[in-house]
C-alpha positions in Angstrom: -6.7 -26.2 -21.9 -4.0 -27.3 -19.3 -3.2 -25.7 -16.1 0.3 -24.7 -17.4 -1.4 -22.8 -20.2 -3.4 -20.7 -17.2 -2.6 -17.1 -17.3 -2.3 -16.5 -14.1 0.1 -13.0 -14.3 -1.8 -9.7 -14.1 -0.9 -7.2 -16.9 2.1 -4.9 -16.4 1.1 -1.3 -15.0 1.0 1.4 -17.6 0.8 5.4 -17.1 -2.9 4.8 -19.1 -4.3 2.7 -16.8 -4.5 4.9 -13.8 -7.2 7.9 -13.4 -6.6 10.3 -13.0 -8.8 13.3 -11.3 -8.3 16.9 -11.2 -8.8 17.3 -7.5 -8.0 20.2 -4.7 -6.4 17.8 -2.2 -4.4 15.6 -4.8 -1.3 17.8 -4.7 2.2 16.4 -2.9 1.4 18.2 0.3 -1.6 16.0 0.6 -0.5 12.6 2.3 -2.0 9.3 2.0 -0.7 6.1 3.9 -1.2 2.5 1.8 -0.9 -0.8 3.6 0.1 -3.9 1.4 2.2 -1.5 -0.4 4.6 -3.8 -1.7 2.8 -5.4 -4.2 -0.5 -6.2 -5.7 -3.4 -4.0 -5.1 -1.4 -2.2 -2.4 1.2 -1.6 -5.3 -1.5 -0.6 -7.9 -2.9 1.8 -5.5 0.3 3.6 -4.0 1.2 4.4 -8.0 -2.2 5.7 -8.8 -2.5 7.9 -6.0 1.8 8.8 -6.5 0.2 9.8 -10.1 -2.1 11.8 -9.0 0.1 14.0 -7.5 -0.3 12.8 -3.8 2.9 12.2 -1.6 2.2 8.6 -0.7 3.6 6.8 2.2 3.8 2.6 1.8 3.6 0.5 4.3 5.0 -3.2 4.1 6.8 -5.4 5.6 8.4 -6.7 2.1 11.4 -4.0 1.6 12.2 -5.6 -1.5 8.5 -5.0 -2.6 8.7 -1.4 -1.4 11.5 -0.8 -3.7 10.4 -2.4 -6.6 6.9 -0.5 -6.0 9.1 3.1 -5.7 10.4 2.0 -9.2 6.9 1.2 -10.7 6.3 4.6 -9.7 9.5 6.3 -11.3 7.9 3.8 -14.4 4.9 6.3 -14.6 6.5 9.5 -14.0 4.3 10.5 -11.3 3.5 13.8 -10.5 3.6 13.0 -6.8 6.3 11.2 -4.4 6.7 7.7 -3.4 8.3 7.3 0.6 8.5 3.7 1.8 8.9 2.5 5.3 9.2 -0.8 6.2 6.1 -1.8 8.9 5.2 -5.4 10.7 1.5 -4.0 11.1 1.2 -6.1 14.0 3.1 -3.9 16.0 1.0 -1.2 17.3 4.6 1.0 17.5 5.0 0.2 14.0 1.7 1.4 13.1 2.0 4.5 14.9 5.4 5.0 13.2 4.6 5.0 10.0 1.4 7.5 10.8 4.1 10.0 12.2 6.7 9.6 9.2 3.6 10.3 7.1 2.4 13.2 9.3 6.4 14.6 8.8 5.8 14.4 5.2 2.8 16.7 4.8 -0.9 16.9 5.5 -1.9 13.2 6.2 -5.4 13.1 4.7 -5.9 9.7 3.4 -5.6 6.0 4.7 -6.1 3.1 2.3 -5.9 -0.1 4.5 -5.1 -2.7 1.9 -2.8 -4.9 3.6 -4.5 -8.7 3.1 -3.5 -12.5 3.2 -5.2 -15.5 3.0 -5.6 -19.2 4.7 -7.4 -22.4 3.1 -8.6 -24.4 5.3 -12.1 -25.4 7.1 -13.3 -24.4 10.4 -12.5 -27.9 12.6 -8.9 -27.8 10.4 -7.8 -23.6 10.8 -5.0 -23.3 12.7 -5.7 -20.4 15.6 -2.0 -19.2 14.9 -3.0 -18.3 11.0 -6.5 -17.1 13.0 -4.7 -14.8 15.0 -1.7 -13.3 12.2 -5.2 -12.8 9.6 -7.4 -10.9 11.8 -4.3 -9.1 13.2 -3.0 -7.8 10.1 -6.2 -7.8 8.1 -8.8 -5.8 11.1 -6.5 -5.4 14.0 -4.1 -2.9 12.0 -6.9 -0.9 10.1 -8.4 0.0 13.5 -5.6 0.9 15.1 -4.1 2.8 12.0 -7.4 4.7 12.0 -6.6 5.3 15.6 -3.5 6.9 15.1 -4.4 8.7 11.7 -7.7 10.5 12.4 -6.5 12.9 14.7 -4.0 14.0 12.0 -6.6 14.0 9.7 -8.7 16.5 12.5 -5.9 18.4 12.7 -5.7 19.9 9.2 -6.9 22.8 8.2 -10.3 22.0 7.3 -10.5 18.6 8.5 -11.1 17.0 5.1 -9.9 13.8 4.4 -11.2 9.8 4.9 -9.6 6.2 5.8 -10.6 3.7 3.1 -10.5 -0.2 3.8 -10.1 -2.8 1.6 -13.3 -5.4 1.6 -14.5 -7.8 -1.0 -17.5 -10.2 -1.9 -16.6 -12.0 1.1 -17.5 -9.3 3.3 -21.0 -9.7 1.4 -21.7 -13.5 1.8 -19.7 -16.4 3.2 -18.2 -19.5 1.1 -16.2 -22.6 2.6 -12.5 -22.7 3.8 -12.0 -18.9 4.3 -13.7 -18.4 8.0 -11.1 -15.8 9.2 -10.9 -14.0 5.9 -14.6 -13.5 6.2 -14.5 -12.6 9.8 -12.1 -10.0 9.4 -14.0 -8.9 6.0 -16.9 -8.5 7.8 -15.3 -6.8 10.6 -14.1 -4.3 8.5 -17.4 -3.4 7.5 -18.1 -2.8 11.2 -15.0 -0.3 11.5 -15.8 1.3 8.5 -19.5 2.4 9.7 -17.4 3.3 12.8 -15.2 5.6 11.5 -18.1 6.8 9.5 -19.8 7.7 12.5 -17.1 9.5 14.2 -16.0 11.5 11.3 -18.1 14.0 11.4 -18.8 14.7 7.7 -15.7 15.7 6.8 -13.6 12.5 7.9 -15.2 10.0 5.7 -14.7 6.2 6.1 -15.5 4.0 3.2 -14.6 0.3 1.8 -14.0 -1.0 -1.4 -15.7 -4.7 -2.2 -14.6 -6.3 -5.7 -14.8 -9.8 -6.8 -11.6 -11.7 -7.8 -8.8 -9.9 -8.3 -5.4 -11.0 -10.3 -2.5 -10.5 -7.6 0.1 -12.9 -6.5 -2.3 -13.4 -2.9 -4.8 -14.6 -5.2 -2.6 -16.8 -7.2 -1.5 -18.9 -4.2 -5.1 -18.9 -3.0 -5.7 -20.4 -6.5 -3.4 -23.1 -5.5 -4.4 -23.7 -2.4 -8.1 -23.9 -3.3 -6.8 -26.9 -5.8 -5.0 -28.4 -3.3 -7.7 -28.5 -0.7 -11.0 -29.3 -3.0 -9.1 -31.9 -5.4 -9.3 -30.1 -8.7 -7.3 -28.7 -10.9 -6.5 -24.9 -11.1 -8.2 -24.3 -14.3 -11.5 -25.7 -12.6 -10.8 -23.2 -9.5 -10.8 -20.0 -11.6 -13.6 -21.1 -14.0 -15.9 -22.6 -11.8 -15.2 -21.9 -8.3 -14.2 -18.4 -8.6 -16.2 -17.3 -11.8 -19.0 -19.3 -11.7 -20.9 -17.2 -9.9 -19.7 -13.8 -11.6 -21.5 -12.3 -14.6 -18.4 -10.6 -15.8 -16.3 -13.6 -16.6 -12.7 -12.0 -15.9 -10.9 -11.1 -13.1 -10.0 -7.8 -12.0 -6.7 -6.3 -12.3 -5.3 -4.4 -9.4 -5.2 -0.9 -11.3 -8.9 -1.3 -12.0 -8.8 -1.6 -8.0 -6.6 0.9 -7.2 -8.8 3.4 -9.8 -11.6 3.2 -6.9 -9.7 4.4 -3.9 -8.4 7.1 -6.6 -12.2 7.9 -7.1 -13.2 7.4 -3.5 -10.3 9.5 -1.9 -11.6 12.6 -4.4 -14.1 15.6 -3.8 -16.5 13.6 -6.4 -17.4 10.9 -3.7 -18.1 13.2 -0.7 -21.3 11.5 -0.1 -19.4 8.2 0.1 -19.0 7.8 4.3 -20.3 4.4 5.4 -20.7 3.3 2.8 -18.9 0.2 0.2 -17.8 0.4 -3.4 -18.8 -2.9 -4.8 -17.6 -4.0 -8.2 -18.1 -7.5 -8.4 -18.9 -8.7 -11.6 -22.2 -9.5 -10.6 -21.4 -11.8 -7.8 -23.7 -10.8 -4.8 -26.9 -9.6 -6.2 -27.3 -12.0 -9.3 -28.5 -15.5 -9.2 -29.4 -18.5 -11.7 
C-alpha cells in the first residue's frame, strides 16, 4: 500500500472513550494543571480529566489549540470546567502564572506534565539550539512546575494529590537520532523519583511510559524519520516504529489520557515512584 493510503489521523474523541472513575477528589473544586494542552495527548487528557468532573487548567502556548481543546470539551459535556491560559513554559514567570491562575480556581491537586516535541537528527548533526528548546520545555518546565505546584498541593486540606509526567519507551531504552528526547525522557524519570521522595506519601509523583502514540508530534516525527533514514513512511511505522511492538497498532491519545485518569485516582495510591508502561510489548519482549 502507498504512503498516501497511510492513515495517519487519530480517531475523533467521543464521550465513550474516556473513563471515567467515581472518585472523592474528581469534583470541580479539585484542580489539575495539563501542559501540551492544546492538542494531542495534552488535549485527550485535559477532556478526560474536564469529564470527570475536575476543573482543569491548560497550559499551551497554541491559543488556537486551547480553544479548539475548550470546544472538544463542550463536545463531551463534561461534568467539570475547562480554563485555558496561554504559557511559553520556558518562562519560569509563565510557569508560575499559570500555577497561581490554577491555585485561584480551586484546590490545585494534580499536575500532568505532558508538554513534548521532538528533533531528528544524530548526535555529531543535533543542533544545541533544538538541544536547549527540548530539554527546556520537555524536563526544565516539569521541574519547575513541580516547584511551584507542590506547595499548593501541601497546602490543602489533607495534602492529597500527585504531579504526573509524561515518559515513554524512550525513557526505557535508547534508539538512533532522538538523543535529547531520550535525555530529557530519562531525566524525567529522575524527577519523578524526586518528587516521589519528597512527597511524603500523600504527594505522589508518577510517569506514564507508552509506546507510539497517534498525535500530530508523532506524525511529523513520522516524516522526519523518512526523511532522515531514506524510506518511505509506510516502512517507518511498520518497521521502525512497530517492529519491535507485540501489539501491532499505535495508541490513540484517549487510551493515554485514560492512564493519568486512573493514576490521578484514590485506586493508584500505591503508584509514587513509580511508571505506567503500556507499550505494546516493546521493552521487555524480544525475538
Amino acid at each position: 500500500m502507498a504512503d498516501a493510503e497511510l492513515d495517519l489521523s487519530a480517531p475523533e474523541l467521543s464521550s465513550e472513550d474516556v473513563l471515567r472513575i467515581d472518585d472523592p477528589y474528581f469534583t470541580d473544586e479539585t484542580v489539575a494543571v495539563v501542559t501540551g494542552a492544546a492538542s494531542g495527548i495534552g488535549r485527550a487528557t485535559a477532556v478526560a480529566l474536564a469529564a470527570n468532573g475536575l476543573t482543569v487548567v491548560g497550559a499551551d502556548i497554541d491559543e488556537d489549540g486551547l480553544a479548539e481543546t475548550a470546544d472538544a470539551v463542550e463536545d463531551v459535556d463534561a461534568e467539570g470546567w475547562f480554563v485555558s491560559v496561554p504559557t511559553d513554559l520556558t518562562d519560569d514567570a509563565d510557569v508560575e502564572t499559570v500555577v497561581e491562575a490554577a491555585a485561584d480556581e480551586g484546590e490545585l491537586r494534580f499536575v500532568a506534565n505532558i508538554a513534548g516535541m521532538q528533533h531528528i537528527a544524530s548526535i555529531p548533526e543535533f543542533p544545541m539550539a533544538k538541544y536547549d528548546l527540548l530539554t527546556d520545555v520537555m524536563l526544565r518546565s516539569p521541574f519547575k512546575m513541580a516547584q511551584a505546584a507542590m506547595p499548593h498541593i501541601r497546602d490543602t486540606d489533607d495534602g492529597v494529590g500527585a504531579i504526573a509526567n509524561m515518559s515513554s519507551v524512550h525513557g526505557h531504552y535508547a534508539t538512533k537520532d532522538k538523543p535529547a528526547y531520550i535525555t530529557a525522557k530519562h531525566g524525567i524519570t529522575g524527577l519523578t523519583r524526586a518528587i516521589a521522595a519528597e512527597g511524603e506519601g500523600t504527594l505522589r509523583g508518577f510517569s506514564v511510559s507508552v509506546g507510539y502514540v497517534l498525535t500530530p508530534l508523532m506524525v511529523d516525527q513520522i516524516e522526519d524519520t523518512a526523511d532522515e533514514r531514506g524510506i518511505s513512511k509506510r516502512e517507518v511505522v511498520e518497521d521502525v516504529m512497530l517492529g519491535q511492538a507485540r501489539t501491532k497498532e499505535m495508541m490513540t491519545p484517549v487510551e493515554v489520557a485514560n492512564l493519568f485518569v486512573f493514576g490521578f485516582s484514590t485506586h493508584a495510591s500505591h503508584l509514587n515512584g513509580a511508571d505506567l508502561l503500556f507499550d505494546g510489548g516493546y521493552t521487555h519482549t524480544y525475538e
